[in-house]
C-alpha positions as CSV (number, residue, x, y, z in Angstrom):
1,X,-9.8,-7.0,16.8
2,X,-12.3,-8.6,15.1
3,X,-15.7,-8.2,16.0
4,X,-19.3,-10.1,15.0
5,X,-22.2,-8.9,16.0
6,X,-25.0,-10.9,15.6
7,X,-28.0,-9.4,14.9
8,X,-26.1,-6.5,13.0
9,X,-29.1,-4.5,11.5
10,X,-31.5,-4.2,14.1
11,X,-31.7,-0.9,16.3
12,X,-28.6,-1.3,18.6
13,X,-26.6,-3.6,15.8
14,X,-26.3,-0.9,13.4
15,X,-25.3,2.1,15.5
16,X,-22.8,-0.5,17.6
17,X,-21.4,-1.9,13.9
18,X,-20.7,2.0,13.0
19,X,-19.1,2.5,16.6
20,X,-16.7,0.3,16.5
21,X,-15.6,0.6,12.9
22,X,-14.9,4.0,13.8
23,X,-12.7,2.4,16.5
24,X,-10.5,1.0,14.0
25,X,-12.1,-3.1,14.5
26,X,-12.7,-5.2,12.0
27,X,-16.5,-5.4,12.6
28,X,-18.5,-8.1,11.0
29,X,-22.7,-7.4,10.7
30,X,-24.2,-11.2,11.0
31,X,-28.1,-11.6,10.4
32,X,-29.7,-14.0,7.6
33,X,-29.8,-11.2,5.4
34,X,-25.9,-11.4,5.0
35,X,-26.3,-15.6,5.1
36,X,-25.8,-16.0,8.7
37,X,-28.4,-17.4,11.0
38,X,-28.1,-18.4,15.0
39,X,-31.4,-20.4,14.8
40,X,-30.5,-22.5,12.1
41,X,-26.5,-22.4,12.7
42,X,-26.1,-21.5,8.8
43,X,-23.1,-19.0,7.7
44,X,-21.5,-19.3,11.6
45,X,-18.3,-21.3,10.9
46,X,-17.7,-19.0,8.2
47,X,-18.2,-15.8,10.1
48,X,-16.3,-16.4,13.2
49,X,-13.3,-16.8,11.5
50,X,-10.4,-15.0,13.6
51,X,-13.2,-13.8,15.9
52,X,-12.0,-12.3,19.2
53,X,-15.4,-11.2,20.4
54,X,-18.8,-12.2,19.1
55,X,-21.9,-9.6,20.2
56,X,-25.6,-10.9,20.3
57,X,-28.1,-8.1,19.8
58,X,-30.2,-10.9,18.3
59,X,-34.3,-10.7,19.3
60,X,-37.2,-13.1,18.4
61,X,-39.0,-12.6,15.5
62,X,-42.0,-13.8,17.7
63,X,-43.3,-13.0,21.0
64,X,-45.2,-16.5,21.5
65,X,-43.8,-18.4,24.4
66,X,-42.8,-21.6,22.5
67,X,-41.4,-19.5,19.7
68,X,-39.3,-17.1,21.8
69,X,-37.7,-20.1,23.9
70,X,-36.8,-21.7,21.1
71,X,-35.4,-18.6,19.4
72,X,-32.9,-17.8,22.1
73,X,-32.0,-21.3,23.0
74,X,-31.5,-22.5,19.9
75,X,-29.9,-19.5,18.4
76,X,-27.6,-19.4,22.0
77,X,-26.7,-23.0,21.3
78,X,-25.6,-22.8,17.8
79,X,-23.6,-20.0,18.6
80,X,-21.3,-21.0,21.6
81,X,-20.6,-24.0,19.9
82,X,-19.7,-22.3,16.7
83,X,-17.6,-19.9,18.7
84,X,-16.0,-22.8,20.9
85,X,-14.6,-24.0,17.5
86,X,-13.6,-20.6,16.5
87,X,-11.7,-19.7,19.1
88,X,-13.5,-16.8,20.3
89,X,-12.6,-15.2,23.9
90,X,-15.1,-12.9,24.9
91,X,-19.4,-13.5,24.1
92,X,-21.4,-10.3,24.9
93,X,-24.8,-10.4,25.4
94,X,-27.7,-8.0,25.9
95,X,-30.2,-9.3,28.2
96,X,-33.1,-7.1,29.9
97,X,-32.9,-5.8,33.7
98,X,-35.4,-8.2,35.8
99,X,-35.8,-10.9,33.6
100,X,-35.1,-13.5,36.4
101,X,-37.8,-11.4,38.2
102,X,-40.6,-11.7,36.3
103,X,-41.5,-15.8,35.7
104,X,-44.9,-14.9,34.6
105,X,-43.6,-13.7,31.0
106,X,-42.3,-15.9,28.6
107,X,-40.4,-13.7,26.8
108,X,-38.2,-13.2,29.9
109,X,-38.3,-17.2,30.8
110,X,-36.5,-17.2,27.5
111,X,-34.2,-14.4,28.1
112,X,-33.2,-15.9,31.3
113,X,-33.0,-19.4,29.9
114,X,-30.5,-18.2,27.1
115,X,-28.5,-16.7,30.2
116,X,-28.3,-19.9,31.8
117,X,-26.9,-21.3,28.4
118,X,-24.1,-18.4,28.0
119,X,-23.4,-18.9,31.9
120,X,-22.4,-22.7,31.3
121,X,-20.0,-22.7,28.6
122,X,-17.0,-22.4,28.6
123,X,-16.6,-19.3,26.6
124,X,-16.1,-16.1,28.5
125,X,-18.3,-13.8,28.9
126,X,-20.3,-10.6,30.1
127,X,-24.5,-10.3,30.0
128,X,-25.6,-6.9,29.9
129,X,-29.4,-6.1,31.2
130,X,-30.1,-3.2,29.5
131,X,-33.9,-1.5,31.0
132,X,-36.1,-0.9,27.9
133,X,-35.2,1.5,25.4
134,X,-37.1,4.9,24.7
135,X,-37.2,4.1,21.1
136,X,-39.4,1.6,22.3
137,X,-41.9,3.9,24.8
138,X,-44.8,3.1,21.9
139,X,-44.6,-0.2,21.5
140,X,-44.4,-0.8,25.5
141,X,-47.8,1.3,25.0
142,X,-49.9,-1.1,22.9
143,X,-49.4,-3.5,24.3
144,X,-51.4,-2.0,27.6
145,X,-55.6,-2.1,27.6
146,X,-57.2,0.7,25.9
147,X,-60.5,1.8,24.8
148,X,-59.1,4.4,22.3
149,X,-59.8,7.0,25.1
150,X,-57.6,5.9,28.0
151,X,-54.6,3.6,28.5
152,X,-54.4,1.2,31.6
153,X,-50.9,1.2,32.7
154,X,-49.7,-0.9,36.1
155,X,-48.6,0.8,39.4
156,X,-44.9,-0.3,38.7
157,X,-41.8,1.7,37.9
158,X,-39.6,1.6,35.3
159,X,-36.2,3.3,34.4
160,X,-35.6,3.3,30.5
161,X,-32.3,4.3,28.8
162,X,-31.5,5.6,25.2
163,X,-30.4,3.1,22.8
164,X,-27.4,5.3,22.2
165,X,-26.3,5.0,25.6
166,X,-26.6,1.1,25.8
167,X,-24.3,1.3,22.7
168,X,-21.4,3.5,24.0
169,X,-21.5,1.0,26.9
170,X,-21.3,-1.8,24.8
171,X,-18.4,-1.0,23.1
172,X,-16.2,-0.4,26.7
173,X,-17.2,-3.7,27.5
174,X,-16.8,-5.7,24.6
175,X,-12.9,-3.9,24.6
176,X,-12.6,-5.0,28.0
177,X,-12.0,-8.1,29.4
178,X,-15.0,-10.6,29.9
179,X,-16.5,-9.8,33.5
180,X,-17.9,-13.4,33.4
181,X,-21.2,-11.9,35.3
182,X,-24.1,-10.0,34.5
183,X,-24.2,-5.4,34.7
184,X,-27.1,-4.0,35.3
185,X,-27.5,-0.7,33.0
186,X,-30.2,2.0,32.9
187,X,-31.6,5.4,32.1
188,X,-30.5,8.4,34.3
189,X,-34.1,9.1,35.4
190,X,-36.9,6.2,37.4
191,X,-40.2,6.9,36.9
192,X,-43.8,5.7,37.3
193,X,-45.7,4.3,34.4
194,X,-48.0,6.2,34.4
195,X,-45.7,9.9,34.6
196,X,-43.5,8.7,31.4
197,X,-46.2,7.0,29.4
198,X,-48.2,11.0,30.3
199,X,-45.4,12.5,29.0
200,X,-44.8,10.6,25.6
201,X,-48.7,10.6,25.1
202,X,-48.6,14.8,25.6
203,X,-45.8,15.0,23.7
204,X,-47.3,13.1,20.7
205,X,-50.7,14.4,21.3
206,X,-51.9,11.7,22.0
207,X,-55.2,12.6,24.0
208,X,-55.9,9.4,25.5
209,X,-56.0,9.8,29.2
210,X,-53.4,7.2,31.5
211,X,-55.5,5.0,34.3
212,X,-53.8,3.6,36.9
213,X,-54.5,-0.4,37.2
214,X,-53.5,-2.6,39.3
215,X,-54.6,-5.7,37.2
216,X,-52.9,-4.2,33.7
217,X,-50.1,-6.8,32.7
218,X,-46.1,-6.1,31.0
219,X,-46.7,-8.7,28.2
220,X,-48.8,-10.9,30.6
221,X,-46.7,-10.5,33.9
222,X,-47.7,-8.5,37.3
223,X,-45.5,-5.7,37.7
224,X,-44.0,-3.7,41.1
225,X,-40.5,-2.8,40.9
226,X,-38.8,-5.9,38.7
227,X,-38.1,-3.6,35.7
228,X,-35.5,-1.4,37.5
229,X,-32.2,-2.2,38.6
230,X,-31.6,-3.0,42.1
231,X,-28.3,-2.3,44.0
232,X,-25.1,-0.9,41.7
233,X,-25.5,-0.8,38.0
234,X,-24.4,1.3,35.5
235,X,-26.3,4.5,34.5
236,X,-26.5,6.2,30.8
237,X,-26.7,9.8,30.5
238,X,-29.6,11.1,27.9
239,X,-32.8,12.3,30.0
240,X,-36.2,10.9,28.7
241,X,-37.0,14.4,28.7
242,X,-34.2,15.6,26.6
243,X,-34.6,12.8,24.2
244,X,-38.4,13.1,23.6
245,X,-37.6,16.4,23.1
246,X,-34.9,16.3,20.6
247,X,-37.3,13.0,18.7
248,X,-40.8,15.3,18.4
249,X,-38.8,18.3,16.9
């Protein structure tokens, strides 16, 4: 087949372009830096040519609330309509587990309004809520309170996968037919804030001590259990443990 991923350089686009190369598919990497752009529409036509299945690994350059929303809208839009003209029979999306759970963040009001979009065209398709990725553990940390001697972290759970694992699932689905619904998919191992982000900081030596906080925020949002998956979903196999492991040495 042939295969266009949008958003072909970032963290899960290049290990997913690799992937399926090695599959034998004529795998395209789209992003501006190869002329093609969702959020302006420029390069598309061009790129979908012959396109069975277009993936969207894309991600907001900014975090703001305007500017995410109109990232993923606009870039959503522009897309499905390209594809529509192309032909294309299967969109794949990666979305984030509990975005529809969590109205208080903007970032997954635009997540969730980008689902909508993909949900009411025509095209068919599968959205895949992946939970956060450990490659991103530090990043989740700073944005948390801290003095420079503890972190505040929320009493909420969270379940996070490695990015390797969301891209050996990607690659079943997108050579599969089009589930026209939404997985759920997640790291082997739930834990507490507050006992992973302990871990990484040891790990790292890190010596800032974790408090519990009821009133910390997830990139402004209250948090209990909406970062986790709830009923079936699909589970990766690397251990947090095992990873952070194999990453410090």
């Amino acid at each position: 087949m042939k295969i266009v991923v949008i958003g072909g350089n970032g963290l899960i686009g290049k290990k997913l372009v690799s992937r399926l190369r090695e599959r034998g598919h004529e795998t395209v990497a789209a992003s501006p830096s190869s002329g093609v752009n969702a959020v302006t529409g420029e390069g598309l036509a061009e790129v979908l040519v012959g396109a069975q299945v277009v993936v969207d690994v894309t991600n907001s350059p900014s975090f703001e609330d305007a500017a995410v929303l109109e990232f993923f809208e606009k870039s959503s839009r522009n897309l499905l309509a390209a594809e529509a003209d192309a032909g294309v029979a299967h969109h794949v999306v990666v979305s984030i587990v509990g975005a529809d759970r969590i109205p208080d963040s903007g970032y997954m009001r635009a997540k969730v309004a980008q689902e909508k979009l993909i949900q009411s065209a025509a095209i068919p398709y599968t959205i895949v809520r992946a939970t956060q990725f450990f490659e991103f553990i530090e990043t989740i940390i700073a944005q948390f309170p801290t003095d420079g001697q503890t972190v505040h972290l929320p009493p909420a759970f969270i379940q996070p996968i490695w990015s390797d694992d969301v891209v050996d699932t990607l690659v079943d689905i997108i050579l599969r037919a089009p589930v026209n619904g939404i997985i759920d998919l997640a790291g082997p191992d739930r834990f507490r804030f507050e006992e992973i982000i302990r871990q990484f900081l040891s790990a790292t030596h890190d010596s800032r001590q974790v408090v519990v906080d009821s009133h910390a925020r997830y990139f402004g949002a209250a948090l209990n259990d909406q970062l986790v998956p709830q009923g079936n979903s699909l589970i990766g196999s690397t251990r947090f443990e095992d990873w952070l492991n194999r990453s410090i040495a």
